[in-house]
Structure formats: C-alpha cells, structure tokens
C-alpha positions in Angstrom: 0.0 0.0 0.0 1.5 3.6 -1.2 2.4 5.7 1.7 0.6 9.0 1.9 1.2 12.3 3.6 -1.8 14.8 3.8 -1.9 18.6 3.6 -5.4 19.9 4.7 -6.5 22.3 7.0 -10.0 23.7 7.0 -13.5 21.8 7.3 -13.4 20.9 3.6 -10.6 18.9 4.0 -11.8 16.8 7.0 -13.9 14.6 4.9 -10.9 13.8 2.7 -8.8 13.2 5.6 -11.6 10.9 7.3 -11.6 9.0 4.0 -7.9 8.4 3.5 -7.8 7.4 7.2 -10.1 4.6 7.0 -8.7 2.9 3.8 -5.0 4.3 3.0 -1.6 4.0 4.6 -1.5 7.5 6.1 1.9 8.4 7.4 2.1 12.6 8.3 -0.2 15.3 7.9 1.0 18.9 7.2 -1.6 21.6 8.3 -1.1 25.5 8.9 -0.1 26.7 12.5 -2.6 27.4 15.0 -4.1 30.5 14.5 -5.9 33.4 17.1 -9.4 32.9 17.0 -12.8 34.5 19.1 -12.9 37.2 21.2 -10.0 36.2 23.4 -8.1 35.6 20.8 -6.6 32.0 21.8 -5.0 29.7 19.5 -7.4 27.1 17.9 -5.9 24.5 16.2 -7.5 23.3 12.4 -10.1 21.3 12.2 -7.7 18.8 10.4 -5.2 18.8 13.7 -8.1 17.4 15.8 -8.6 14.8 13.3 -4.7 13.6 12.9 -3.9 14.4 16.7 -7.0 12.0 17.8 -6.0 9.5 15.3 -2.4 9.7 16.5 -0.8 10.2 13.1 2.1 12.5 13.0 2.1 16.1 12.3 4.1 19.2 11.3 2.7 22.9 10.9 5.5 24.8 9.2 4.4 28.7 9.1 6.0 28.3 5.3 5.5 24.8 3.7 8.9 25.9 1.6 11.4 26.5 4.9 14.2 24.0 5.0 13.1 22.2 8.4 9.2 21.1 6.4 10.8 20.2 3.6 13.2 17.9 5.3 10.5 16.6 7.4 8.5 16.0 4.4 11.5 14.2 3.0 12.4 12.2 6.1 8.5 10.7 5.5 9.3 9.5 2.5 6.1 9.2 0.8 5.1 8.1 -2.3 2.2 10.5 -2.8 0.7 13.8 -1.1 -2.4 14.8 -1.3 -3.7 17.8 -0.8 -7.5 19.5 0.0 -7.4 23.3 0.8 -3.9 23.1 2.9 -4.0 27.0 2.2 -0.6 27.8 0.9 1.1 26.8 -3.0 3.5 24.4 -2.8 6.8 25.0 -4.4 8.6 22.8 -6.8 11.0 22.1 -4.2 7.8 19.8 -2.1 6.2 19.2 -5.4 9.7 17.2 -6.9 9.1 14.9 -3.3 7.1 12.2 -3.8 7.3 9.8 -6.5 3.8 10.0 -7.5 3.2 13.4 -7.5 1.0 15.4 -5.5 -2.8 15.1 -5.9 -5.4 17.8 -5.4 -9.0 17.8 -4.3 -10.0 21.1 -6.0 -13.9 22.1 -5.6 -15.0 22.8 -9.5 -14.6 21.4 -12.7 -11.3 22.8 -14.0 -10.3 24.2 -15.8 -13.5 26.0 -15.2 -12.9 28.5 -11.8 -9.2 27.7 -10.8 -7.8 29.6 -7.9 -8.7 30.0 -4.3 -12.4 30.6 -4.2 -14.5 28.8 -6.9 -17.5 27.5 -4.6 -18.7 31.2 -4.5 -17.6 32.0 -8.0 -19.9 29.6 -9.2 -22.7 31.0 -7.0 -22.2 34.6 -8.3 -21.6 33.6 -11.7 -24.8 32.0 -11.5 -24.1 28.2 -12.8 -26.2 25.6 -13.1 -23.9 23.0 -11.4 -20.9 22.7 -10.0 -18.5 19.9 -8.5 -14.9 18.6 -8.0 -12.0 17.9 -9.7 -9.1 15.5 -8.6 -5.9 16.5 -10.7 -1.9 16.4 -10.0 -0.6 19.5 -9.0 2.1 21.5 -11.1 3.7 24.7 -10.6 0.6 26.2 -12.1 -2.3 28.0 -10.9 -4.6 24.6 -10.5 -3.1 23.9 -14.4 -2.3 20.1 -13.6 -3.2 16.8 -15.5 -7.0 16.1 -14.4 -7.5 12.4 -12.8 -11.1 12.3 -12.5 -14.3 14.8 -12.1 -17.6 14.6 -10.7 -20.6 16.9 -11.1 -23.6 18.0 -9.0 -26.2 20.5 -9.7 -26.9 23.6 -7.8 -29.9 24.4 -5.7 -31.9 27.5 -6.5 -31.2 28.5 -2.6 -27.7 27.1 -3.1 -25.4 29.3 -0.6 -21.5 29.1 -0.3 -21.8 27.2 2.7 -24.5 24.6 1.5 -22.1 24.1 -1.4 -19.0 24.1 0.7 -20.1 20.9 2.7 -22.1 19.0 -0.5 -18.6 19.8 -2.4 -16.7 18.3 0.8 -18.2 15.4 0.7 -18.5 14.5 -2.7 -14.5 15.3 -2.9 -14.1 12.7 -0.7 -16.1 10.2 -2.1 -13.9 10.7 -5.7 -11.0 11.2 -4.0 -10.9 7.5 -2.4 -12.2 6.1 -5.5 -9.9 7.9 -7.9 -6.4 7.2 -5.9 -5.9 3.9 -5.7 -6.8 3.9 -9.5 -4.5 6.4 -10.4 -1.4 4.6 -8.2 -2.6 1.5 -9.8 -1.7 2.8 -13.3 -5.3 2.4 -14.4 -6.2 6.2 -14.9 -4.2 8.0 -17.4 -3.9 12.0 -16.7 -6.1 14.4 -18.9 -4.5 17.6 -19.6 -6.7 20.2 -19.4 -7.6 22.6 -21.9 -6.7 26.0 -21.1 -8.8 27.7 -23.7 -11.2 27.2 -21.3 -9.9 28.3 -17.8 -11.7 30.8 -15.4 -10.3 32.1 -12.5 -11.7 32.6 -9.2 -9.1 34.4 -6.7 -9.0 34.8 -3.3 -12.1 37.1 -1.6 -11.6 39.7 -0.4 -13.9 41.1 2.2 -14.5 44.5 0.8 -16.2 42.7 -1.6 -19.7 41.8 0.5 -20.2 45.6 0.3 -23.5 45.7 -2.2 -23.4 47.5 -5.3 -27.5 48.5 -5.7 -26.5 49.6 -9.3 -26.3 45.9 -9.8 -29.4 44.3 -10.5 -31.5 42.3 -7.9 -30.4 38.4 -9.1 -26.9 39.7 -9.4 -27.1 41.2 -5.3 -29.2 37.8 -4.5 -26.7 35.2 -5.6 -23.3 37.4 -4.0 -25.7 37.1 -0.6 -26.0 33.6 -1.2 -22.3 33.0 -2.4 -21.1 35.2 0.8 -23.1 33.0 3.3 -21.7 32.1 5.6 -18.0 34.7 4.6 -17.2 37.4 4.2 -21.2 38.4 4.5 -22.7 41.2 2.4 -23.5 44.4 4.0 -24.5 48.1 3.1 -25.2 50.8 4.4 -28.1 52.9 6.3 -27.2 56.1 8.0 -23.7 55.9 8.5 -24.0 52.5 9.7 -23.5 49.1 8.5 -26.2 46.7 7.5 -25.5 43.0 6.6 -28.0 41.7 4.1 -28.2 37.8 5.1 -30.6 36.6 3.1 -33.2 37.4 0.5 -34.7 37.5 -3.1 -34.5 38.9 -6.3 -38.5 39.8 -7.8 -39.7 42.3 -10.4 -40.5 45.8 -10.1 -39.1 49.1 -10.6 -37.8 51.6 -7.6 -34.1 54.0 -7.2 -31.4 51.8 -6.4 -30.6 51.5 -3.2 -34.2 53.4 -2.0 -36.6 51.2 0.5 -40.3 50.4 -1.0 -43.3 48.9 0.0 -44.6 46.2 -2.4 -47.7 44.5 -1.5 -46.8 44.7 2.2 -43.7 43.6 1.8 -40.7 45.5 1.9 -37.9 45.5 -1.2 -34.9 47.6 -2.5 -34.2 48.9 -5.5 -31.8 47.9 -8.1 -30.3 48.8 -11.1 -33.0 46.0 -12.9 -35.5 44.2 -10.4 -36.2 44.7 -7.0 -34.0 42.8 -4.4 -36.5 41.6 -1.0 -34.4 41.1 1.9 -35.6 38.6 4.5 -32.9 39.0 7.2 -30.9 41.6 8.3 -28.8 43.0 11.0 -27.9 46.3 11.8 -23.9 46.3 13.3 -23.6 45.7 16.5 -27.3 44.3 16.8 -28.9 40.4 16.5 -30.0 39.3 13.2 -34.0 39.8 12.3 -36.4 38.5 10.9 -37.0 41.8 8.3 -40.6 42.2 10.0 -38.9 42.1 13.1 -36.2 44.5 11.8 -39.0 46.9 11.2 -41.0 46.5 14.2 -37.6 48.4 16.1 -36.9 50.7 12.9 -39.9 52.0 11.6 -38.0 54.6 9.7 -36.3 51.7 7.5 -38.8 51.9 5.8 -38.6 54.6 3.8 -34.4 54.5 3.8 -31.9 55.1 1.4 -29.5 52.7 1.5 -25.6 52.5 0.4 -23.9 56.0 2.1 
C-alpha cells in the first residue's frame, strides 16, 4: 500500500482526511499553525489537527511549507504520494519534486473552469447551473495540472456558499478515495486540461460583500447567497452598516438603493428588479427577521441605502 502524507486544514478537508484514514496507509499530515481565534483571541488548532492528533498520526505545521526544516520533514516521511484538500498555501517545486507520484489535489470545480482559491462562491455569483470537484496532479501552475477524475452535482436555486461548501466536501471525498488507488494502480491515465477554457476565481476579499444596488436584484441575490456564511454582504443605512443575510430577487421598478413597499412587503431597488431582503442586521445588533427589523426601525422603511 503507497504511503501517503496529507496537507489539509480547513472543514473541507476533513472529509478527505476521514476518508484516506479509514482505507489508505497515512503516514504525516501537514496543516497550517494554529491561529488566534474568538474574542480572546486563543490559539485554535485546524479542524484537520483534531482529526490527525486523535488518530495519533504525525504532524508538522510549518508557518512556510517551503522552509528548509518542512521540507526535510516532508523528505524524512518518504512518501510516495501527497495529497492535498485546501492546505491554504502553494506548494513550491522544491515539495512538489518529493514524492514519486506526484501530488494530488481535491479542488472544488470542474477545471479548468474557476481555478484559484475561491470557486465554490464564484460559481454561486456567476450563476451556474452546477458545479462539482476535480481530482488532478498538481504543477507549478495555478490549478493547471493533469485532471485524474471529475464529478458533477447540480446547484440548488437557494444554493449558498456554505450549503455548497459541505455537499462539495463530501463529494470530494467520495472521488477522491475512488480515484487514488486507480490512479497509483496505473489504471487512470492524466487528462490535460484545456486551457482555452480556464476561469479564475481568486482569493475574496472582504471588501467585496459591500453591495453595489447599481447591480441588479439576481446579481445582489446570488453574492448574498455566495457570501453566506463569509465574508457576508452588507450596506449601508445612516452611517452604519447593515448586513444583508438573506433574501430574493422579484420584479419591479424603484431607485437603487431606496426602500419600497410592495404588497406589504418590503424591497430595495436595483439597477434592474427589485431585491427583498428577508434577514438583516444592523452592526452591533442580533439578526431579524426583516418584520422584526421593522418593528424596532420603523424609519427603515422609507431609507436610502448605500452611504
């Protein structure tokens, strides 16, 4: 059986880990270093730390995966493959030249369609039909490697980037346990991809949950739904912030960014449709219900929103 070292750190590599745990020869993980999180600010440890730590499999959590002292740990392992599921950092050719089977990648979309660091809520915003993941070898590329195998699912019409995170986990998981011992076997050849048709998805910033009401109404619904549960999207009222976290897009005509009353029911202009929030919360304040919202601001709703 090949020996395998992991790099993973987030929740969408824990169902990858679990996986390799309970069928494949795992000798090391590599995950980031424990980071300051909450209001006191303590060090939490990754979600896949826990995992390896409980199973007793040995770790490392170089601050740089391309410092001398990881990459002779990596080298002491001696593996024969790595595997990798959002570890968070780009491996150099220095760790990629390590094990003799390459490095293999659970990326969440169907490449070359969204490569880079945030596809799950590119394919929200971008408004696609369906979505998946993509096991591939890793090069010194941006996601550019050799594919090994794909697998598609379709988006819901309430799809959010945190629904899609954990179906996208899973169903890399699934592939990826399926697809290696294929691939080590010599049975699956590598598929270059075709560039022609790459997109590129880079890393969000938050700045970017601030709404645009120029934009029109399904455009402002799916960044909600691609921002849920980060970075959020939020506007403005009065000087103060106002995260929009959830909604739809409808019909009508009113000023972007101006508060209307529609049948009872309260909307927003856009720059085509109107946009009907559902939750909100003003900074500093607990989410509402939007009737709630209004039962404490009555003025809301007649507000301009976005200064």
């Amino acid at each position: 059986m090949a020996k395998i070292v992991f790099m993973g750190t987030p929740d969408f590599a824990a169902p990858s880990l679990n996986a390799l745990m309970e069928s494949q020869d795992l000798i090391g993980v590599v995950t980031q270093p424990d980071r300051p999180a909450g209001r006191n600010k303590g060090l939490r440890e990754s979600t896949v730390k826990q995992l390896a730590r409980s199973a007793g499999i040995p770790i490392i959590q170089p601050r740089r995966i391309r410092e001398e002292g990881a990459i002779e740990a990596l080298r002491a392992w001696k593996a024969d493959v790595h595997v990798v599921a959002a570890y968070g950092q780009i491996l150099p050719q220095s760790v990629l030249d390590l094990p003799v089977r390459g490095t293999v990648n659970v990326h969440a979309s169907l490449l070359p369609r969204w490569r880079g660091a945030a596809p799950i809520q590119a394919a929200i915003r971008a408004g696609d039909r369906k979505s998946g993941v993509t096991i591939m070898l890793v090069d010194a590329g941006l996601d550019t490697g050799p594919t090994l195998a794909k697998r598609a699912r379709s988006l819901a019409n309430d799809e959010t980037g945190q629904s899609l995170h954990d179906k996208l986990s899973m169903l890399g998981a699934e592939l990826l346990v399926e697809t290696l011992p294929r691939y080590l076997s010599g049975e699956i050849e590598p598929q270059a991809q075709d560039n022609a048709l790459a997109t590129y998805a880079p890393q969000i910033k938050k700045e970017e949950g601030r709404i645009d009401w120029t934009r029109s109404a399904s455009e402002i619904e799916r960044l909600v739904r691609a921002f849920t549960p980060w970075p959020g999207t939020h506007t403005f009222w009065s000087g103060r912030q106002l995260r929009i976290l959830a909604g739809h897009a409808g019909d009508g005509v009113a000023e972007a960014g101006r508060v209307v009353d529609v049948g009872g029911s309260l909307a927003i202009g856009t720059g085509r449709g109107l946009y009907f929030p559902r939750t909100l919360q003003l900074a500093g304040k607990r989410r509402l219900p939007v009737a709630d919202f209004l039962n404490g601001y009555r003025e809301f709703a007649r507000a301009r929103l976005g200064s």
